[in-house]
C-alpha positions in Angstrom: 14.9 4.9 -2.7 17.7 2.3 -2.3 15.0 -0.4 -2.4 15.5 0.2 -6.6 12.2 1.0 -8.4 12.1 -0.3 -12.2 12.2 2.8 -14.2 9.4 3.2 -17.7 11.6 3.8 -20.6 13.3 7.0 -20.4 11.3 10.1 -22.2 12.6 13.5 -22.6 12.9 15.3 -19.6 10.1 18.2 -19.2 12.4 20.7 -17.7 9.6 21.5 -14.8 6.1 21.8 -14.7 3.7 23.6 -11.9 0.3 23.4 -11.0 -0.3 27.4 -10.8 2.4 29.3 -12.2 4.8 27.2 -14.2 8.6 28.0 -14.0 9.7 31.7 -13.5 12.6 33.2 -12.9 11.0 34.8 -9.7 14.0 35.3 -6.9 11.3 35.7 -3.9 10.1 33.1 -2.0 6.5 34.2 -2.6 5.0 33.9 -6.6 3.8 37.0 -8.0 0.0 35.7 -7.2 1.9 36.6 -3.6 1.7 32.7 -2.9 4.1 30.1 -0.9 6.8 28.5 -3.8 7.4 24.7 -3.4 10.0 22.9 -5.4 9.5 19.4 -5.7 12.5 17.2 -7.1 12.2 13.5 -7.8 14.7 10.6 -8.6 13.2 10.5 -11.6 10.7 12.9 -13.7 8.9 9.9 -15.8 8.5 7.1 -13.1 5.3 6.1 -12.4 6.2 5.7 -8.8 7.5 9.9 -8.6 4.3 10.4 -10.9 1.8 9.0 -7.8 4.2 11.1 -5.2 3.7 14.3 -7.8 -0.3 14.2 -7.9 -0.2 14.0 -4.0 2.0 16.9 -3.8 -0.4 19.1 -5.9 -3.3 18.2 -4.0 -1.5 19.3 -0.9 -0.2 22.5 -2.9 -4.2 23.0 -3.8 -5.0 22.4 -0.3 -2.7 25.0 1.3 -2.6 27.0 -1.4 1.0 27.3 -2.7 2.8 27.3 -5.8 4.3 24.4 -6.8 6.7 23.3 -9.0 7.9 19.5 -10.1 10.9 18.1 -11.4 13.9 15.8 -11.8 15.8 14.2 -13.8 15.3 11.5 -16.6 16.3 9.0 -14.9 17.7 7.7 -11.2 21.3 7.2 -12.9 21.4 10.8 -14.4 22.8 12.4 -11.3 24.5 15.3 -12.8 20.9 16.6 -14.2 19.5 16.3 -10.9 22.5 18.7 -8.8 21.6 20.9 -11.5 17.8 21.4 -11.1 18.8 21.5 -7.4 21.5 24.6 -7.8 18.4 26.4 -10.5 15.7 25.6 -7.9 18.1 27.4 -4.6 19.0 30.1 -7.2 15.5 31.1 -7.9 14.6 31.2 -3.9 11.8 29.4 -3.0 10.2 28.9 0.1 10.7 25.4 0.6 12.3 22.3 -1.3 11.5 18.8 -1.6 13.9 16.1 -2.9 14.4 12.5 -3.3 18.2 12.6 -4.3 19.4 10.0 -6.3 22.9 10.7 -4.9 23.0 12.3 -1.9 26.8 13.0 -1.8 26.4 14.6 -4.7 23.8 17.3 -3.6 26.0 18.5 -0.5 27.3 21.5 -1.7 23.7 22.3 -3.1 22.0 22.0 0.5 25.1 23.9 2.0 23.7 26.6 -0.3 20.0 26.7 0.5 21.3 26.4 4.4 22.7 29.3 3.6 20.3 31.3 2.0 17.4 30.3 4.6 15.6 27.0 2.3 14.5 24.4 4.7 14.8 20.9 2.5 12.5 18.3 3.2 13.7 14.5 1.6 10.7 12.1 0.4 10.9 8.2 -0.5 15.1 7.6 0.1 15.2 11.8 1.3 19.3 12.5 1.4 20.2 10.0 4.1 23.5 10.6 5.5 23.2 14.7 4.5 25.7 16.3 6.6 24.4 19.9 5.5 21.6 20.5 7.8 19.2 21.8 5.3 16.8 18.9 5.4 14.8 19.3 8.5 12.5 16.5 7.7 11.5 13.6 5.6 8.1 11.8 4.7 9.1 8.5 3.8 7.8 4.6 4.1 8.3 3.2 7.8 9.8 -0.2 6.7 9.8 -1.8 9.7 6.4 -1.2 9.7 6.2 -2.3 6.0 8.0 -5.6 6.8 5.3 -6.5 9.7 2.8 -5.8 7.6 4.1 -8.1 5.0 4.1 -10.7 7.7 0.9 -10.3 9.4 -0.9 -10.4 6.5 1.0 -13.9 5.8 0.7 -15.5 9.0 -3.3 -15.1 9.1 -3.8 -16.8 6.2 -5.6 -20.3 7.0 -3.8 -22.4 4.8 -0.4 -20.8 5.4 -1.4 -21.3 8.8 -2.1 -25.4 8.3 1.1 -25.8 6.9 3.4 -24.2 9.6 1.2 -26.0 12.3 2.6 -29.0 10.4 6.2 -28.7 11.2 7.4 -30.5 13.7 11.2 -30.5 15.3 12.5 -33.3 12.9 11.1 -31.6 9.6 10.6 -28.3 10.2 8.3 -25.7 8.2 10.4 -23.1 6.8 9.5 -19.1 6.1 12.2 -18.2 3.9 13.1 -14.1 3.5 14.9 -13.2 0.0 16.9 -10.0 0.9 18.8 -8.2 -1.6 21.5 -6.8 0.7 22.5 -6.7 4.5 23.3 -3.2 4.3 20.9 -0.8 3.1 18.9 0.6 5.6 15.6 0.2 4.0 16.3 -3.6 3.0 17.5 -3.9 6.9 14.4 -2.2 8.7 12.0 -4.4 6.0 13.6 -7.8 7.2 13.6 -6.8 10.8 10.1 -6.1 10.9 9.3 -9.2 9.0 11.6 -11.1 11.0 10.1 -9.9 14.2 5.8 -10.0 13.4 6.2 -13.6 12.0 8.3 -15.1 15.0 5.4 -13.5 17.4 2.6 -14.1 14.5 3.9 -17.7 14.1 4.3 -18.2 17.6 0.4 -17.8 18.6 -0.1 -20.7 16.7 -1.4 -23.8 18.0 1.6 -25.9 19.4 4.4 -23.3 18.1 4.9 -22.0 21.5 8.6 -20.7 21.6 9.3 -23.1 18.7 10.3 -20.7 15.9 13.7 -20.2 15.7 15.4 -17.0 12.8 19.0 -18.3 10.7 20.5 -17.7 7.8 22.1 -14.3 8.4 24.2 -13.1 11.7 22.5 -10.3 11.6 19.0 -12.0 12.3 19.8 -15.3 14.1 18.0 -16.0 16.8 17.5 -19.4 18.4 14.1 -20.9 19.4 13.5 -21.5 23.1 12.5 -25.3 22.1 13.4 -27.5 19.4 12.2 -25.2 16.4 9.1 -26.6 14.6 9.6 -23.9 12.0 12.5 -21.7 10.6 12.8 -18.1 9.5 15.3 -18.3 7.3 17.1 -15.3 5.8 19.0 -15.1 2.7 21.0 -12.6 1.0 23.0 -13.4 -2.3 26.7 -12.3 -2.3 26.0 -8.9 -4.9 23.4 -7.5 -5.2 23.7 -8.4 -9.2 20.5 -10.0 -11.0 22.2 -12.8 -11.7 23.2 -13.6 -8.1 19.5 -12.9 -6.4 18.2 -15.4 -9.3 20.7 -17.7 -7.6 19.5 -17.1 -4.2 15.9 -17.9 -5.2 16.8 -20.7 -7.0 18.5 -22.0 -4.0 15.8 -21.0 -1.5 13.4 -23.2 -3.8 15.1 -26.2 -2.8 15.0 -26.3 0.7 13.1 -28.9 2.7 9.8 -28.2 4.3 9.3 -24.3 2.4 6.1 -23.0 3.2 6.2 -19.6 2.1 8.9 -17.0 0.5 8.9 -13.2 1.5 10.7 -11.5 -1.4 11.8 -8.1 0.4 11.7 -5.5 -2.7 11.4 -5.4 -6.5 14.8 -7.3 -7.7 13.9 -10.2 -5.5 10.3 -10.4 -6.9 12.0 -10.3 -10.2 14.7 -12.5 -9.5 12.0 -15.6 -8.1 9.6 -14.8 -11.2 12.4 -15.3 -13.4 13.5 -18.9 -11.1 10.4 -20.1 -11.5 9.6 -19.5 -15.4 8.3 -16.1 -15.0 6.3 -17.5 -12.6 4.3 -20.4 -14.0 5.6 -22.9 -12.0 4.1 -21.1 -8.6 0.7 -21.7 -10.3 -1.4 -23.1 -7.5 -3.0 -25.7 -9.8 -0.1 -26.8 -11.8 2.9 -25.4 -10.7 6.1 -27.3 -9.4 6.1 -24.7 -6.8 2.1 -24.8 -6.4 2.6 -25.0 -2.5 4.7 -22.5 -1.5 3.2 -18.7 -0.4 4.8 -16.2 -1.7 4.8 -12.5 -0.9 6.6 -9.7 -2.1 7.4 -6.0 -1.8 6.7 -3.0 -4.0 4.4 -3.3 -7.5 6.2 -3.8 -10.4 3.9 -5.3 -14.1 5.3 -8.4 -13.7 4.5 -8.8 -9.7 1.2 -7.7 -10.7 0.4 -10.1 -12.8 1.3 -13.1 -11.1 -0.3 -11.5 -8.1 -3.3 -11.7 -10.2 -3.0 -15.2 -11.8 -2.5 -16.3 -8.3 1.1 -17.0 -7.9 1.7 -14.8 -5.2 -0.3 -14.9 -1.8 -0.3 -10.8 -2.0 2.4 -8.0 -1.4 2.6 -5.0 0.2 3.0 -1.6 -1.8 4.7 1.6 -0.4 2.1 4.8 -0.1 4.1 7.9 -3.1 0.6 9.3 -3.2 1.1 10.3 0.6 5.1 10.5 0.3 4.5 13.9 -2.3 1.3 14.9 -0.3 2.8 14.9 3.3 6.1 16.4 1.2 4.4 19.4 0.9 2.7 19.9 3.8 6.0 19.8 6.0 7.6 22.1 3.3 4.8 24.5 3.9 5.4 24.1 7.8 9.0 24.4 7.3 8.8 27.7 5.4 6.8 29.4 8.3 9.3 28.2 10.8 7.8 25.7 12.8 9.1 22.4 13.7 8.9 19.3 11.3 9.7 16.0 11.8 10.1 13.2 9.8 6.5 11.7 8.7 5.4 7.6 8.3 3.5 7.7 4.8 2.7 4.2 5.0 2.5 1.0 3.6 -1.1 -1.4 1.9 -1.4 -5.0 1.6 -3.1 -6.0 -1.7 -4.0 -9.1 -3.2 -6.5 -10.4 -5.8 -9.1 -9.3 -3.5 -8.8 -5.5 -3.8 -5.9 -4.9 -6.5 -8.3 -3.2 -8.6 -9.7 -0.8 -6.0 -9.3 2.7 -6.4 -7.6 3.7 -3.5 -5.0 0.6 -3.7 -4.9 0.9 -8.1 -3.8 4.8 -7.6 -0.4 3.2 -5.2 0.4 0.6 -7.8 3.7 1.5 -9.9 6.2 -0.1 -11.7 
């Protein structure tokens, strides 16, 4: 994923592991029980995150019945360990591969090879964006656009939210501020332009908002209101993408006149605005110096959960790894009988204090 997950302290790598027939040096694309081989290969063999996307693939592998084998590296920054397990996975021919590369430069020559020898590749999460091989045929990944819109319908219905943008008015503004790590990466990019896009028509339904929401703070998203703007989408992206600078940025954002609400857009902005605002405590809704503002955030990280919880944050929206490794494997089965694949929307959940603890939203939760 560009949008950087927080890795759990780094373990020793299990070299693989397989829910059937565990690693063999079998050179056929079927097992010896005369079953389908899957490779699976994460960013990272430990995260919690490739953990949730690793118990959906072996459901699907239990549902079609293949063999399937997991692994990756010991963490996101090891690529080296990664192009290996690739080149060991080709070399013992399964029928399929899955992979989340953690650099996808660096796997090139790897998926020139399992072009070669007849592997269709499907990417999950990131995939191998950019892969100029033509191995990977597919990829089940998070539709952020769709993510970002969800972010921002689930903001704009809220009542109180609501009260507070109605109150804006062309000489003091309301403000819906958007902390964006980068301009660049296409996941951060699609996130924002969803958001950007549900809460201009979301906002726009309100009463008396008519045309009055204009979007600034980035070239990239500008767009002017068609009246006198009662309230502002503003976006904001820090100069590097460096801890210290998104802190800066949210400390900034914090300031500005009339803020209703701030959409942190992945898990280094959460961070970076729970670290502004004393890990938090001064967003408490009681006795915060922040207690007004909404805020919303991307991805699941400890520390978003918690304040989430203590009712800092309004509620975020968590990518779906459970379906990422499940709809993985199903293409990858597809893909090894030769028919067509494309790529696959694995979704995206609101949560908040009202259902964080439910199963099917706890089992997507990952830090």
């Amino acid at each position: 994923m560009k949008v950087k997950k927080i890795l759990a302290a780094s373990v020793a790598v299990l070299a693989c592991a397989t829910i059937t027939t565990g690693c063999g040096s079998n050179n056929n694309s079927t097992s010896s029980s005369g079953k389908t081989k899957i490779t699976i290969i994460s960013k990272s063999y430990q995260n919690q995150f490739y953990q949730a996307a690793f118990k959906g693939a072996k459901d699907a592998a239990a549902k079609y019945k293949v063999d399937l084998t997991t692994n990756g590296p010991d963490a996101e920054s090891n690529v080296s360990q990664q192009v290996e397990q690739l080149g060991s996975a080709i070399n013992q021919k399964p029928s399929a591969i899955a992979l989340a590369a953690c650099d996808p430069n660096a796997v090139q020559d790897n998926l020139a090879q399992a072009k070669s020898s007849g592997i269709p590749v499907i990417g999950f999460d990131s995939g191998v964006p950019g892969d100029k091989s033509g191995a990977v045929v597919a990829t089940a990944t998070t539709n952020n656009n769709k993510a970002g819109a969800n972010v921002a319908t689930n903001l704009v219905k809220n009542k109180d939210v609501q009260t507070k943008l109605e109150a804006g008015t062309a000489a003091k503004p309301a403000v819906v501020a958007i902390l964006a790590q980068d301009s660049t990466s296409g996941s951060i990019v699609n996130r924002v332009d969803g958001f950007v896009k549900a809460a201009v028509e979301e906002i726009s339904k309100l009463p008396n908002l008519d045309g009055a929401v204009s979007v600034s703070g980035q070239e990239k998203w500008t767009k002017n209101s068609a009246k006198p703007a009662k309230v502002k989408v503003v976006v904001t992206v820090p100069p590097t993408t460096s801890q210290a600078d998104i802190q800066s940025a949210a400390t900034s954002i914090l300031g500005t006149q009339g803020l209703v609400s701030i959409f942190s857009a992945n898990q280094d902005g959460v961070n970076a605005l729970l670290s502004a605002t004393n890990d938090g405590t001064e967003l408490d809704k009681k006795t915060g110096k922040y207690k007004d503002i909404f805020v919303v955030g991307f991805d699941s990280g400890s520390s978003q959960r918690k304040a989430l919880k203590a009712g800092e944050f309004l509620g975020s929206v968590t990518q779906d790894p459970y379906q990422m490794g499940y709809q993985a494997v199903a293409l990858a089965v597809k893909a090894a009988k030769g028919e067509k694949v494309s790529n696959s929307d694995t979704g995206s959940h609101w949560y908040d204090s009202s259902n964080i603890d439910n199963p099917d939203i706890a089992k997507l939760l990952y830090d």
